[in-house]
N, C-alpha and C positions, 0 to 999 in steps of 0.2 A: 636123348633126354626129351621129355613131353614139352609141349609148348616151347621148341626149340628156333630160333629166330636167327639169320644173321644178322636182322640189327633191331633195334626195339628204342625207337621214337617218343621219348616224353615230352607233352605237347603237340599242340596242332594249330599254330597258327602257322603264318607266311613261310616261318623257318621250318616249321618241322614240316608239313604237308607236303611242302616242296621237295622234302628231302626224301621224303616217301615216297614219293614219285619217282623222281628223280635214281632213287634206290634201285625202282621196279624197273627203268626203263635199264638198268645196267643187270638186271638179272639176281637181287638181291632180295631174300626174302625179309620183309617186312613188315614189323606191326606199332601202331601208334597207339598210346595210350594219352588220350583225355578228357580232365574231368568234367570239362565243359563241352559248349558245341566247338565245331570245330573251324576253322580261321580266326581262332585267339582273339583278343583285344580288337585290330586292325579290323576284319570283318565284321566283328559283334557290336563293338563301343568304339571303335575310332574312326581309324580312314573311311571305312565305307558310307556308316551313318552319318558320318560330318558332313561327307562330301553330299549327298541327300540332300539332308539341309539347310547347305551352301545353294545347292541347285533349287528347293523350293524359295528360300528365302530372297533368289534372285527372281521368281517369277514374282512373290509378293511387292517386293520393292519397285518394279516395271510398272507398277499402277503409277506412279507418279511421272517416269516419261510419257504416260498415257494423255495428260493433264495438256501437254501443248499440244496434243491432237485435241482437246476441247471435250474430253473424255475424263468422267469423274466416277469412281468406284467405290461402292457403299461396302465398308470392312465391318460394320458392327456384329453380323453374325460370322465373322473369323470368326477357326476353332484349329484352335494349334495341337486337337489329338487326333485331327485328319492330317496334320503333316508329320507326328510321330508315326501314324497308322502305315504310310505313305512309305516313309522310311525303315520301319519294322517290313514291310512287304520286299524292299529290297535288302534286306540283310536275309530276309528268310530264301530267297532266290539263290541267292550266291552263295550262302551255305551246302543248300542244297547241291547245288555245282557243285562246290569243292568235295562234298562226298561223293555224288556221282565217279568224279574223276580216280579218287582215289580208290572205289569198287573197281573201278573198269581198268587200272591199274596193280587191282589185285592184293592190295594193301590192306592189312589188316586192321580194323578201329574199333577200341575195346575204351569204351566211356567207364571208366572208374578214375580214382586219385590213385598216384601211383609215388612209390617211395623205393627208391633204392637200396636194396639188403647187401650185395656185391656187385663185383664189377661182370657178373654175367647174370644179373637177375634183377628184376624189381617186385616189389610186392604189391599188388592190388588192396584196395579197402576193403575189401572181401574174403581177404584172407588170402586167397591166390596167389603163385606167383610166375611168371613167364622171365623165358631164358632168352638171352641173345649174345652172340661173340662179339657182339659189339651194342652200344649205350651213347645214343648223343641226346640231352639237355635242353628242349627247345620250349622252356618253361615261364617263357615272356616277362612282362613286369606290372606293376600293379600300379597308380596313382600314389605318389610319394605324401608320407602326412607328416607334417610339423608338430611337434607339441606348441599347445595353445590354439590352434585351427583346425583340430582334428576334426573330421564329417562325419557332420548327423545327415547329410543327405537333404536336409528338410531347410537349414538356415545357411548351413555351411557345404558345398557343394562338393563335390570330383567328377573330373571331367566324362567318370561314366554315371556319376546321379543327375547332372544336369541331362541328360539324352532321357531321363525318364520323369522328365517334368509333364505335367500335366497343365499346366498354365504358365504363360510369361508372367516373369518380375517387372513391376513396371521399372524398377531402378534394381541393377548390377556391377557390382564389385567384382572385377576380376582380378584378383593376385598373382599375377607371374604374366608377363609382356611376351614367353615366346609363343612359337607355332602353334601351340594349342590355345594359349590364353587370344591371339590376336585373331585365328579363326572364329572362334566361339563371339569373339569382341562384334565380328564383322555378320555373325548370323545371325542375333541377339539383335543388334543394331537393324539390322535390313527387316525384324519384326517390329520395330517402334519401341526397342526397348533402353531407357537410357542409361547407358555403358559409360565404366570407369575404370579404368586399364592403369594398374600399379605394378611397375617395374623397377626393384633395386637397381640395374643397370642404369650405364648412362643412353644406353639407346633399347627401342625395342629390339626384337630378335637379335640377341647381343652377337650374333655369330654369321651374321650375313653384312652384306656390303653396307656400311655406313649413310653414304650418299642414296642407294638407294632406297634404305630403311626410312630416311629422312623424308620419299617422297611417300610413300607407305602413310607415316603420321601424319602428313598432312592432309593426306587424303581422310584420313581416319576421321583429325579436325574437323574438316569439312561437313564432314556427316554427323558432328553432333558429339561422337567418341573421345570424352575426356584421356587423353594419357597423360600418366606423372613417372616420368622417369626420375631416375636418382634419387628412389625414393620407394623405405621400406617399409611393410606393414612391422607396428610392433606389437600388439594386439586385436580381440576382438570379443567384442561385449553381443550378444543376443538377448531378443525377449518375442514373445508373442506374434510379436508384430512386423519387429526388423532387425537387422542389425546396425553394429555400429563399431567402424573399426578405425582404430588411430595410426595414423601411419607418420614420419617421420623421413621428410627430405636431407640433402647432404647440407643442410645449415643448421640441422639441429632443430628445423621448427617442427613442430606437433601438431597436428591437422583430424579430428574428427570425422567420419564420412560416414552419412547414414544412408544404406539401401535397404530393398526388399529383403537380398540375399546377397552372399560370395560363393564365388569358384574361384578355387584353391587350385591351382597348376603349377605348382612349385619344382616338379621331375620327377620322374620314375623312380620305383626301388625293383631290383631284380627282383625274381619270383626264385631264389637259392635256400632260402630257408626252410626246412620241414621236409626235402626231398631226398633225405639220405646220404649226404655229404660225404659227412661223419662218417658213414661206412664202411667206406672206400679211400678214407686219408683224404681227401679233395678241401683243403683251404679255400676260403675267399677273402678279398679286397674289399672293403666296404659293401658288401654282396656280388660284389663282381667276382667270375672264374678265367683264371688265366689261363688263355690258351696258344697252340704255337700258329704258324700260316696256315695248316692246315686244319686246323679248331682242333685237335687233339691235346687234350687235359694230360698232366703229371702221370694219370691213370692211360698207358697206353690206347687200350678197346675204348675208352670215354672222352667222348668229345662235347661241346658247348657250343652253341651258334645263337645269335638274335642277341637281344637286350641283355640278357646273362651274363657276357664278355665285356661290355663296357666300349665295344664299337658302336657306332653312333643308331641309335634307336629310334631306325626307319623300316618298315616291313619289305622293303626291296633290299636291302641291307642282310637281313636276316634269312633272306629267299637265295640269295648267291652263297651267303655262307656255310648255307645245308647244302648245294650245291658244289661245293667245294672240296666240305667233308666226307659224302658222300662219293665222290671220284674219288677219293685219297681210301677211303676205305675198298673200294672197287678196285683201285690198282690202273685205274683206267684215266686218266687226266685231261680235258679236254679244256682246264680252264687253268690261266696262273693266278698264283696270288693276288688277292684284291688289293687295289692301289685305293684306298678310303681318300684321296685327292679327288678322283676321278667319280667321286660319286657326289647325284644330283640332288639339291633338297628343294622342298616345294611346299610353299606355304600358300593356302588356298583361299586367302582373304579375295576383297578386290579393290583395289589391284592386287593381283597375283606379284609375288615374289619366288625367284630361285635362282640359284647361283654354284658354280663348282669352282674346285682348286684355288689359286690364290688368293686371299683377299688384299688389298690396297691395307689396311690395317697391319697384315702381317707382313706385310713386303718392306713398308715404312719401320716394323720394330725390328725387322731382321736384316736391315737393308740388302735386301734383296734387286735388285734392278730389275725396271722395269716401266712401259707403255703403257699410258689408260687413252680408252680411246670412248667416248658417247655418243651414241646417236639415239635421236627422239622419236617416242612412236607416232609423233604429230608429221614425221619426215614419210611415212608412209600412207597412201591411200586409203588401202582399206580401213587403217586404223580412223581416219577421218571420217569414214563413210559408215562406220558401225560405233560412232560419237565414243571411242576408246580411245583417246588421244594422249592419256594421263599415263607418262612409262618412261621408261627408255633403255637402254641397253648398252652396257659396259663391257668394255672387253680388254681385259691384262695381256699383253705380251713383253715376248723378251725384245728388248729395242737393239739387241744384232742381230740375232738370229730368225726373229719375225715369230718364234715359236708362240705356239696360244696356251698362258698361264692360267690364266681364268677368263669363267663368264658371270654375269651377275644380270639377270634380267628383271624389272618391276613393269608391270605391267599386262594389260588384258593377256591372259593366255601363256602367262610368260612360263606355266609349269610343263608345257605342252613344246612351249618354240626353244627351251633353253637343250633338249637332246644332239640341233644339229650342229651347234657350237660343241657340246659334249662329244659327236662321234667326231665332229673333225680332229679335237684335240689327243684322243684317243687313238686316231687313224696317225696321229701324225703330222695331217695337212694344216697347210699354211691358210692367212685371212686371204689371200689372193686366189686358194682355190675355189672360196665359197664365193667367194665376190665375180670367180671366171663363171661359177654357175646361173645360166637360166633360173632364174625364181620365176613363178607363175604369178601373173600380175590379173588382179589386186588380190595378194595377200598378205598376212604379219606375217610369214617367213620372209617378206623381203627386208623386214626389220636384221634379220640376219647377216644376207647379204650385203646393206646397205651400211652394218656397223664393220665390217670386213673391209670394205672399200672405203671406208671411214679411216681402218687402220692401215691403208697406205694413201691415205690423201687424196682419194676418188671418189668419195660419195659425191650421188648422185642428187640428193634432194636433201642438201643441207646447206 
């Protein structure tokens, strides 16, 4: 059969490209069809650009520790489309890489929209259609819209219209308290812009450590960033000028709030709709596709990996799961099933937040047993010595067996230092193996160490 494929990739972000590859290095012919560029969302509009403008936003901010060096910096010709420019230059980089790799990988990439007619075909917008014995899903998700908040991009935002702003708001609404609304809270912020952070929850990022979420918002405080938790938006009026949106605490009061504009980061919807389902029998969950350990759909040859499946919608997330599928379809297994415990999340404000496996929250509703042990990043030199002293570092274990249930880091770097708690707990090892390790002094890995030795009653600088 012409255009015959052993497997044909819709999508190309973290999930599918990887899978592509991934495909190739197992000897699988492969072709990715998507209709955009390729590293999906993450690359285009998320991780990458955020992270950009996390990184300018921190060189702009740095003029003010400049001020006790007796050092004054004149910002009036700031122009915030030299730090889009900035940022557009490294998304175009890395794309460019991700193609490179997957040419030199041998992988095929056909830019059309692509729609599923059977379970060994899809159709192109073109009319065209390409074969493959096998079909995996990796069709990412979109900025979720509310009725009543829906985006015009111009008054009412999503979190990929804000990335193509052409001037700060001097005043920002931002609707929804997690990972994306509290980065954007903290880039916005670090431009001079004054930030209003509305979350229904009782705490920000409702899914991370408590205690250290708590020092997050004060931090946030500190810096000027209004947060209103327990507390939801119930409309929103626009004109000309501004907006104007009513929100609604757990008392029942009603509260006004006029800004420039809002971003609306309320959660993803799967990208499952319009791709040919229907064609092949394939149901969904709320747009979500159910899949088994090995991401294989009801439809044997069709599998789902990334945002699709309703596991947690991180792009290293979705880069194992096409990995996954990909060795199961290979026959070749070099990986077992993902333990979604074991994976790390990283919220890129600053202070940085991340944390894996158990949380003191869920241990308390499940009573679960269990050790919290803290050590502060102010216990550490270097943290003193690069004025990052704002953090500290939590660590779950089981209190007979010493095992490491979770980690939860806030603070400088903490999306960088939280891995070597993650491999030990992974590895199996104990806090007394990290605590038996040489750390290289002065660094925040000794924040590591020193919370290991912390959970047998040996720390060193506390």
């Amino acid at each position: 059969m012409e255009n015959m494929y052993d497997l044909i990739i819709v999508g190309a972000g973290p999930g599918g490209y990887v899978a592509g590859i991934r495909a190739s290095q197992l000897g699988l012919k492969a072709c990715i069809v998507e209709k955009e560029k390729v590293g999906g969302v993450c690359l285009n509009v998320g991780c990458i650009p955020t992270k950009k403008l996390i990184s300018q936003a921190h060189i702009f901010e740095s003029r003010r520790e400049l001020k006790s060096f007796g050092i004054a910096i004149d910002t009036k010709d700031f122009d915030f489309t030299k730090v889009l420019e900035k940022t557009k230059e490294s998304v175009e980089t890395l794309v460019r890489g991700v193609e490179s790799l997957l040419k030199k990988n041998k992988v095929d990439i056909v830019h059309k929209r692509a729609k599923i007619v059977n379970k060994n075909s899809v159709m192109l917008d073109d009319g065209k259609k390409i074969h493959g014995r096998n079909i995996i899903i990796a069709t990412g998700s979109r900025p979720m819209q509310v009725p009543g908040f829906e985006f015009d991009e111009k008054k009412i935002l999503s979190s990929t219209g804000i990335l193509n702003q052409k001037k700060l708001p001097k005043k920002l609404i931002i609707l929804g308290g997690g990972a994306i609304g509290c980065e954007f809270a903290h880039i916005m912020n670090a431009f001079g812009v004054n930030v209003i952070i509305v979350e229904m929850q009782d705490q920000l990022l409702p899914f991370e450590d408590e205690d250290n979420v708590t020092v997050l918002k004060d931090s946030f405080s500190k810096k000027g960033i209004e947060v209103l938790t327990s507390t939801r938006a119930l409309s929103v009026k626009k004109t000309d000028i501004d907006v104007t949106v009513t929100v609604e605490d757990n008392k029942y009061n009603k509260i006004d709030i006029k800004a420039d504009q809002v971003l609306c980061v309320f959660g993803r919807t799967p990208n499952t709709d319009d791709i040919g389902l229907e064609n092949i029998g394939l149901r969904t969950d709320k747009g979500y596709i159910s899949v088994d350990d090995n991401y294989q759909t009801a439809v044997k040859n069709v599998f789902a990996i990334g945002d699709v499946v309703g596991t947690p919608q991180l792009a290293h997330v979705a880069s194992k799961e096409g990995e996954i599928a990909i060795e199961f379809i290979a026959n070749k297994y070099t990986t077992s099933c993902l333990n979604y415990e074991n994976i790390p999340s990283g919220i890129y404000c600053e202070p940085q937040v991340a944390g894996f496996g158990l949380r003191e929250k869920k241990a308390k509703e499940e009573n679960i047993p269990y050790r919290k042990t803290i050590f502060p990043y102010r216990g550490v030199g270097k943290a003193v010595a690069v004025n990052k002293t704002e953090g500290r570092i939590i660590i779950l274990t089981d209190p007979k067996t010493g095992e490491i249930l979770g980690g939860h880091i806030v603070g400088h770097e903490a999306t960088e230092l939280i891995h070597e708690l993650l491999l030990a707990k992974c590895s199996e090892l104990l806090p007394e193996d990290i605590g038996n390790m040489i750390h290289a002094h002065p660094t925040l890995s000794e924040l590591i160490r020193e919370g290991a030795l912390a959970v047998l009653g040996r720390a060193i600088h506390s």
